[in-house]
N, C-alpha and C positions, 0 to 999 in steps of 0.2 A: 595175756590177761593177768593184771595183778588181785588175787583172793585178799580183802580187806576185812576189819575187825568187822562183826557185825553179819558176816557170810553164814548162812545156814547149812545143814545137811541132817538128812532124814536117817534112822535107822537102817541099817541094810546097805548106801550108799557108800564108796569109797569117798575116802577122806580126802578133800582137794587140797591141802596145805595144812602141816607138820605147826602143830599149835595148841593151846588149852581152851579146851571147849565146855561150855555150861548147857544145861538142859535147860530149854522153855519152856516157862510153866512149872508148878511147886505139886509134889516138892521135885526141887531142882538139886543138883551138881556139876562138880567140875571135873574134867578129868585131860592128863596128855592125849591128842589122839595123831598119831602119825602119818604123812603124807601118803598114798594109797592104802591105809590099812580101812576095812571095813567099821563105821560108824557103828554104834552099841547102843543093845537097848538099854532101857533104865527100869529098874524095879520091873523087870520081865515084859515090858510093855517097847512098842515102838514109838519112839520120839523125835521131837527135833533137838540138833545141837547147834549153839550160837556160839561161834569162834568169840572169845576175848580177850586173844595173847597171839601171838604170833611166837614160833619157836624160833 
């Protein structure tokens, strides 16, 4: 399975592919997140994050 730009992941969830990820929905960010590392919340809250880089 190839993980493509536009791929989600939830807070809490391990990281499928090693990439820059932005938060859905404002206010948003970006941030590195590395391939198995747990996904992060944003401003204390659980989020989604949308791959839009590939590392």
């Amino acid at each position: 399975m190839t993980t493509q730009i536009g791929t989600t992941a939830r807070t809490g969830e391990r990281c499928p592919v090693s990439g820059v990820w932005e938060v859905v929905g404002t206010p948003s960010t970006s941030a590195p997140i590395a391939k198995g590392n747990v996904i992060p919340p944003y401003n204390n809250r659980a989020v989604t994050w949308r791959l839009i880089r590939l590392a």
